[in-house]
C-alpha positions, 0 to 999 in steps of 0.5 A: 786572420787567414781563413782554412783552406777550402777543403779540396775533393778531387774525383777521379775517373768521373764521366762528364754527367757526373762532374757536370750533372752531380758534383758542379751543382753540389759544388755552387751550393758547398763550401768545399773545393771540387777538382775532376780528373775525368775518365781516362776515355776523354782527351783534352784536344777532343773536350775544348770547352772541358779543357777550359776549365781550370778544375778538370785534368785529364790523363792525356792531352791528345789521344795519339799519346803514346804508352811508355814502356811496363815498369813492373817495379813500379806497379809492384811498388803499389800492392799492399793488403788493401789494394788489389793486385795489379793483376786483378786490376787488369783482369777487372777492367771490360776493356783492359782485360782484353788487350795483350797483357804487355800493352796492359802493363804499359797502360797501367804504368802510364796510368799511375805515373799520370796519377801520382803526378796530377796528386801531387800538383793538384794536392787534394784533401782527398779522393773520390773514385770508383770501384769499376776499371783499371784506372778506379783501383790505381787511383786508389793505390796511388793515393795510399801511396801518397798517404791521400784518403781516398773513397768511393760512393757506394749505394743502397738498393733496399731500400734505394735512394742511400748513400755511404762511402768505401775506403776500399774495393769492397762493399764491406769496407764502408765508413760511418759518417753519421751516429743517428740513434739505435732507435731510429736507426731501427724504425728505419729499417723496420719500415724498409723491411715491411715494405720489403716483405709486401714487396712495395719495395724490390731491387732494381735491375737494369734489363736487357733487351729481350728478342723483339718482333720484326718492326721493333727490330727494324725500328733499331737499325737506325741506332745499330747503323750508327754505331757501326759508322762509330767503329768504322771511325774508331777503328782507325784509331785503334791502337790508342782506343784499345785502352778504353773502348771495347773492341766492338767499338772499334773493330767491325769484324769483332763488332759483327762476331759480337752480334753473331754470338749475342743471337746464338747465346739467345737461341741457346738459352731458349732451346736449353731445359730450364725451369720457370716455377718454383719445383716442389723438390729441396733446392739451393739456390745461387744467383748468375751475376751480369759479367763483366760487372765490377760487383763479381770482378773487382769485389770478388775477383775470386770468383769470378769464373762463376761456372767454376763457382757452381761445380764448387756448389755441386761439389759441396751441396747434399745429394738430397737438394737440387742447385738451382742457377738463376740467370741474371735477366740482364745477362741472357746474351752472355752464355753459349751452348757450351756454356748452359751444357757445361752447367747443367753437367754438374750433378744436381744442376738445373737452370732458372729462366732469366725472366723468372720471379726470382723473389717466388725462388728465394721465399722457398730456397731451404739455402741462398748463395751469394757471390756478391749479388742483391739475392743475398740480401734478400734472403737474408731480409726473409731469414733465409740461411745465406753464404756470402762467397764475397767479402760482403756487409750481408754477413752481418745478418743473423742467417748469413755466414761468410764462405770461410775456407773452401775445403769446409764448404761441404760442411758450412752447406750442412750446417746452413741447412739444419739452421733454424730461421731468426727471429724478426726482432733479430733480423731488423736489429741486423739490418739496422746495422747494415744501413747505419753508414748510409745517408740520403741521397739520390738513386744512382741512374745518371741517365736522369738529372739529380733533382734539387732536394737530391742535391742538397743531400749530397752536400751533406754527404759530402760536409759529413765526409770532410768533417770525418777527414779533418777529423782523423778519420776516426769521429763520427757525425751526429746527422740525422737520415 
């Protein structure tokens, strides 16, 4: 008797510490098949002992590949009304976006035709990509054109250390897997939550580097040297490069005029007024994301332009609340003089320091918007009135509404202020629902190794996720948390 065939997973656009530190572990401990087509910045002729292997594929052999010419039918082809568009494909890509807008559609043709061919010869069961770059929303594309199931791993941040799958490009488009029972479903999220509101558990954020004193300075100039000496490598490389590497990292003047700008962002922002405690007047508050970022460019790709998004909020909020605009902590380097100025033109504005508490402003915020970012979901774990401008799992909270159409804006604002708080019976049940498609599995910084019991947890994750495959897409496992 023939046995099934290995159900076969095959990941696309994964860095070598995820293939070698998440996905070769979990492979040698399941029964399933892991193939890689690994990220589009490694080239076969440069990873030997990569190319070795007879699970990885790359897009190009060697890195002077040339880029065929735009085949905009084809790219056309692939739109459909889960898919991005092709555009905004390109203009959530870091890199990509930055290129001649010509080249990109020729990276872009390369791209799905590489893909649609590797499906095709590699024929996987289905496809595990991501949410980030040009190469994450054509993978997804290609496999729909393909009639390949695809997914995307998308983690927990209150409480950490969950995961679940997407099978789209958005947050809200998560699968369950699992079917453990409302009740402990319930006990979960009441012990998440208390454990929220005493604040034993907050939401993590990657910091950047904060101006330092003189001897930390020069104790970095090792490390910036060398990264010049990269660009200064890269660059003569640079028309193939282009499609993956920033321009810093390959052009010195851009690299210079990068730095330029980083420390004239900085003195701006230490010069502009801005507030560090909690006013005692009625406030909005609204959140910065950290940009390029693929929370706001891919998931909400419609708002993006996130000054255009506070006059939207200056516009649409009472003249008896301020807006307060928080600045993300891991963004201080990102916004010019023009820039604060231009916020702080809008009626009502004022400016939240990067390194304030931003759990003191939420607890006294009469209003949270939210284009995607964890400030909504910590407000609407306090019961705070939310608006979700993003397509977002947080609408599922008793307090949070989705932005709906932009002309009602005025009055959603209205309606969310005059709003009285649930009860907390009401947000645990809510929250409940928010977690029930997450399972256990690890934190999502791949800078540390996946420790052992972290491991096992991604093998069930993924067992769950080839039973929900095999059947139908449609039944959901019983697996506990």
């Amino acid at each position: 008797m023939n046995r099934p065939r290995a159900f076969h997973i095959v990941t696309v656009g994964w860095e070598r510490r995820l293939v070698e530190g998440l996905c070769d572990p979990v492979a040698a401990k399941s029964a399933a098949r892991f193939s890689h087509i690994v990220h589009p910045s490694y080239v076969a002729q440069d990873c030997p002992d990569l190319a070795r292997r007879s699970d990885i594929h790359f897009f190009r052999s060697h890195s002077h590949e040339s880029m065929p010419d735009p085949d905009p039918g084809l790219l056309a082809s692939l739109e459909r009304p889960d898919i991005p568009t092709i555009h905004n494909m390109i203009l959530g890509d870091r890199v990509v976006s930055k290129i001649d807008g010509r080249d990109a559609l020729r990276y872009a043709t390369f791209l799905v035709r590489r893909l649609i061919e590797l499906y095709r010869r590699i024929s996987p069961d289905v496809i595990i990509g991501a949410f980030d770059a040009l190469h994450g929303g054509l993978a997804l594309a290609a496999a729909r054109h393909l009639n390949i199931p695809w997914f995307a791993l998308n983690f927990s941040v209150i409480p950490p250390g969950l995961a679940c799958f997407c099978d789209r490009m958005s947050p809200a488009a998560r699968v369950s897997l699992t079917g453990p029972a409302s009740g402990e479903l319930r006990e979960i999220a009441e012990g998440a939550l208390r454990k929220f509101e005493t604040r034993d558990i907050q939401a993590h954020a990657f910091i950047a580097p904060q101006v330092s004193s003189l001897p930390r300075r020069l104790s970095r100039l090792p490390a910036r040297f060398s990264a010049l000496t990269r660009t200064i490598r890269n660059a003569r490389d640079r028309e193939y490069v282009q499609f993956t590497q920033k321009r810093v990292e390959h052009d010195v003047w851009a690299a210079l005029e990068h730095k330029r700008r980083a420390a004239a962002a900085r003195r701006a922002l230490s010069e502009a007024h801005t507030l560090a405690q909690v006013p005692d007047t009625p406030y909005v508050l609204f959140g910065l994301h950290l940009q390029p970022e693929s929370s706001i460019d891919v998931w909400a790709p419609f708002f993006s332009n996130q000054i255009w998004v506070i006059e939207l909020l200056a516009r649409s909020i009472p003249p008896s609340h301020k807006l307060l605009v928080k600045i993300h902590k891991s963004d201080v380097a990102n916004y010019s003089r023009e820039q604060l100025e231009r916020m702080q033109s809008f009626p009502g504005v004022e400016l939240v320091r990067p390194f304030a508490d931003t759990r003191s402003f939420i607890e006294r915020a009469d209003l949270v918007v939210s284009i995607q970012g964890t400030m909504g979901l910590e407000a609407a774990l306090l019961g705070k009135p939310v608006i979700m401008l993003g397509d977002s799992p947080v609408s599922v909270f008793p307090s949070a509404s989705p932005v709906g159409e932009i002309v009602e804006l005025p009055m959603l604002v209205r309606s969310k202020l005059a709003q009285p708080p649930p009860g907390r019976d009401d947000i645990v049940a809510a929250y409940a629902d928010y977690l029930a498609p997450f399972m256990p599995a690890s934190l999502n910084d791949w800078s540390v190794e996946v420790a052992a019991d972290a491991i096992e947890r991604y093998v069930q994750l993924f067992s769950a996720l080839e039973r929900y495959v095999r059947a139908g897409l449609s039944a959901p496992l019983q697996v506990a948390l």
